[in-house]
C-alpha positions in Angstrom: -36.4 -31.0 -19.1 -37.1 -34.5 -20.7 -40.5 -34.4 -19.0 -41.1 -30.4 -20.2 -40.3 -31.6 -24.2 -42.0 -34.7 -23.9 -45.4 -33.6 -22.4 -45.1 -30.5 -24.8 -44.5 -32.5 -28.1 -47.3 -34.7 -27.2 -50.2 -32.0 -26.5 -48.7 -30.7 -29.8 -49.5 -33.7 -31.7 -52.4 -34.1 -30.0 -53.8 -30.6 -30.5 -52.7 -31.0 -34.2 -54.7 -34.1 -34.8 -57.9 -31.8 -34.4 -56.9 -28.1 -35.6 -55.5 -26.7 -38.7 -51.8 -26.3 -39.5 -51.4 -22.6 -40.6 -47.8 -22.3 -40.6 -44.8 -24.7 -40.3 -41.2 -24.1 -39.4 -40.5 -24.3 -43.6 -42.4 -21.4 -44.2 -40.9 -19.4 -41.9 -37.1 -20.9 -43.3 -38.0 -19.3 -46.9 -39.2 -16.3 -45.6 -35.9 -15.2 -44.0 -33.8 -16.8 -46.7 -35.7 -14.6 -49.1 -35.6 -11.4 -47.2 -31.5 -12.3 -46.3 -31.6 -12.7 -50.1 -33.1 -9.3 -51.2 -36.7 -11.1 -52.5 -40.2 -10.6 -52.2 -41.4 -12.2 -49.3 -44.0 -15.0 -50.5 -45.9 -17.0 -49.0 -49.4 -19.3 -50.4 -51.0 -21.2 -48.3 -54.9 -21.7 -47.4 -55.6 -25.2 -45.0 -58.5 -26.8 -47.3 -60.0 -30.4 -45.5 -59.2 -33.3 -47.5 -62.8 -33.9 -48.6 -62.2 -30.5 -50.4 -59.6 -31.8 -52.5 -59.3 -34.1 -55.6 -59.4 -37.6 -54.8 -56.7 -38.1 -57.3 -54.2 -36.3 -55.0 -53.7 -38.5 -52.2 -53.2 -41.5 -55.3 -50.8 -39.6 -57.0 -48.7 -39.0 -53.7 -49.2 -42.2 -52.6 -47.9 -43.6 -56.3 -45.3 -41.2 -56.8 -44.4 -41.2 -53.1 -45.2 -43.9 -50.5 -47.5 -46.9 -52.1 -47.1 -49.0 -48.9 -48.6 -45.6 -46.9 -51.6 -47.7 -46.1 -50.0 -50.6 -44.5 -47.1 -49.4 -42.9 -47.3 -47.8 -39.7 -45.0 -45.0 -40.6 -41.2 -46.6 -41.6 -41.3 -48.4 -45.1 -38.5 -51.1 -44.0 -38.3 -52.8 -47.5 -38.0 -49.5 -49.3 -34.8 -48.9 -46.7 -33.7 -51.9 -47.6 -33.8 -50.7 -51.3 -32.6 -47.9 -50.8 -29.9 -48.6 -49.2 -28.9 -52.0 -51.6 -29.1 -49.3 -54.5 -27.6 -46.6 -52.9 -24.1 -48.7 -52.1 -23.8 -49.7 -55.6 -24.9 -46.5 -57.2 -23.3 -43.7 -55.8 -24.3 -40.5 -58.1 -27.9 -40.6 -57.6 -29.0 -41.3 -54.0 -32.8 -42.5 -53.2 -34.6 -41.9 -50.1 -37.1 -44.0 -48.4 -39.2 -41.6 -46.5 -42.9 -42.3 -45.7 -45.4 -39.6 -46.3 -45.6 -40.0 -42.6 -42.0 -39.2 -41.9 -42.4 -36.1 -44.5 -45.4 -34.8 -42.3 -43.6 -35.4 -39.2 -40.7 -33.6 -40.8 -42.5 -30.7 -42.5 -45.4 -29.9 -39.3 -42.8 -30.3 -36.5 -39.0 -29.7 -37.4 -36.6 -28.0 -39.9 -34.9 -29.3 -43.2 -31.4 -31.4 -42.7 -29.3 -34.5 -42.7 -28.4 -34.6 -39.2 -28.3 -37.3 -36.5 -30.3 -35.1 -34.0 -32.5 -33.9 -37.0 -33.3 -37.7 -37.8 -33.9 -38.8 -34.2 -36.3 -36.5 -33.7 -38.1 -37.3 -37.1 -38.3 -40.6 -35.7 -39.9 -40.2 -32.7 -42.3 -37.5 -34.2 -43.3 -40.4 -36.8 -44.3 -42.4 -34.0 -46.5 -40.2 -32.3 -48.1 -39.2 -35.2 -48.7 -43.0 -36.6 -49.7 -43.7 -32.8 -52.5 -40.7 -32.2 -53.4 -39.9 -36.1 -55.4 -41.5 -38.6 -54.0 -42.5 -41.9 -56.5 -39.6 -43.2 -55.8 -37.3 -40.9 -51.8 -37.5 -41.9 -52.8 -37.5 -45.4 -54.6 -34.2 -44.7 -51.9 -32.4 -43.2 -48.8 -33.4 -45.5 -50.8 -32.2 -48.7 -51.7 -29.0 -46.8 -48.4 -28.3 -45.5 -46.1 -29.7 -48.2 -44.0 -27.1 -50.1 -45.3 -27.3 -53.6 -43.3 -24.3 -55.1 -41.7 -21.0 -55.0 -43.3 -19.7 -51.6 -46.6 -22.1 -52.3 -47.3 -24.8 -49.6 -50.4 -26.8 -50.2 -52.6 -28.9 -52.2 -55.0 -25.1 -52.9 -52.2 -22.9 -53.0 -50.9 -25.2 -55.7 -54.1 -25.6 -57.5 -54.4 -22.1 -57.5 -50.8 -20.9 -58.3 -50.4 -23.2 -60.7 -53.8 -24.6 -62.5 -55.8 -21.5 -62.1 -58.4 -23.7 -59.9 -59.2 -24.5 -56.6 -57.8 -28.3 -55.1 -60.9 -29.5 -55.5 -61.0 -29.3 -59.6 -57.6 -30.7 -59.8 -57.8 -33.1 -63.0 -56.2 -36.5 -62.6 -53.0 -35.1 -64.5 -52.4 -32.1 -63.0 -52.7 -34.1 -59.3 -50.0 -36.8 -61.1 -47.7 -33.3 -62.6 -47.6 -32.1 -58.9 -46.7 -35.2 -57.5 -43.9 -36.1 -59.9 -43.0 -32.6 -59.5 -42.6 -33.3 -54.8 -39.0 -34.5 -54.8 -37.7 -30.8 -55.7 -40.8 -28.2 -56.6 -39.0 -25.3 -56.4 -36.6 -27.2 -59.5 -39.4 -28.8 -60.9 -43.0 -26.6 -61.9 -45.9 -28.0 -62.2 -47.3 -25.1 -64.1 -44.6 -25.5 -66.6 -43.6 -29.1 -66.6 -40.1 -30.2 -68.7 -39.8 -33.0 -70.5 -38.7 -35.3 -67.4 -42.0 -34.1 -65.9 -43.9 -35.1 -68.2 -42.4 -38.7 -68.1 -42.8 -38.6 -64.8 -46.6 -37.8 -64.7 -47.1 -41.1 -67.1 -44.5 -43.4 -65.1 -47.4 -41.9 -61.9 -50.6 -42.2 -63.9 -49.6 -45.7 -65.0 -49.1 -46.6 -61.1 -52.0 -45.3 -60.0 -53.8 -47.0 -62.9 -52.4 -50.4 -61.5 -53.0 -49.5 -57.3 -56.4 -49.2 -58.6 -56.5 -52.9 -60.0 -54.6 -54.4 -57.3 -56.6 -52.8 -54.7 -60.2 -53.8 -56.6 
């Protein structure tokens, strides 16, 4: 058995590093919770390469999200460390530390969730990925499979949903609105941004602004 999952879960990763990722476990999640709950079944989502989308996206996901993405090798340990310092002396709002890897990992291979088993495998799916992917290649696949909305998953679903445009016409705010909008999009819309958006996509242009300094 630990042979059978680990030679599978490694020809899926491998396979995945070359073909498109259609549908993910998510998808299939909000479908039957919308059907259990009496709702249109909805689903968005068209796999666009990343050459086809703005070049602002990956910055703003990588601002709002991850800005060590291209130097860790799939676990941020100082943001833990953060996290974890801030989270023992602030109890009402919680923050994560997740990579963009460990969100790909997440969303491609497993289900949403807070458990132990959930977590381990996360893990070791982060590792394979970070092992047999390119940083490119993981950027590619988390802004095509990410849920961006109500039943949208994708940088073009998104784009088109949302901003009446495909992902590669995205202007520089709109690629900042969807990132700020990532931590909850089905709370937060990017088509109709609240106040605390809107903060958010300054507080994400700003960043990007200085990445672009520091990295010159």
């Amino acid at each position: 058995m630990v042979a059978a999952f680990l030679g599978s879960t490694i020809l899926s990763v491998v396979a995945l590093r070359f073909l498109p990722v259609y549908f993910t476990p998510l998808m299939f999640i909000r479908l039957f919770q919308q059907a259990k709950d009496g709702r249109v079944l909805t689903l968005h989502h068209h796999w666009v390469p990343l050459r086809d989308m703005s070049p602002y996206l990956p910055q703003a996901v990588i601002a709002s999200e991850d800005q060590r993405f291209m130097k860790h090798h799939g676990f941020d340990f100082h943001a833990i460390e953060n996290a974890v310092r801030s989270n023992a002396s602030h109890s009402k709002r919680k923050l994560g530390a997740s990579t963009i890897s460990q969100q790909t990992a997440k969303n491609v291979f497993l289900w949403p969730g807070r458990t132990w088993l959930r977590k381990g495998l996360e893990t070791y799916f982060t590792i394979l990925i970070e092992l047999m992917w390119s940083k490119e290649r993981i950027m590619e696949v988390y802004l095509n499979s990410i849920e961006m909305g109500e039943g949208i998953y994708g940088a073009d679903a998104v784009a088109e949903w949302h901003f009446g445009c495909s992902a590669h016409k995205l202007a520089k705010g709109q690629c900042a609105l969807i990132a700020a909008s990532l931590p909850n999009p089905r709370r937060f819309n990017s088509a109709h941004p609240s106040s605390y958006l809107i903060k958010r996509k300054g507080q994400i242009l700003r960043e990007m602004e200085y990445i672009a300094r520091t990295a010159q």
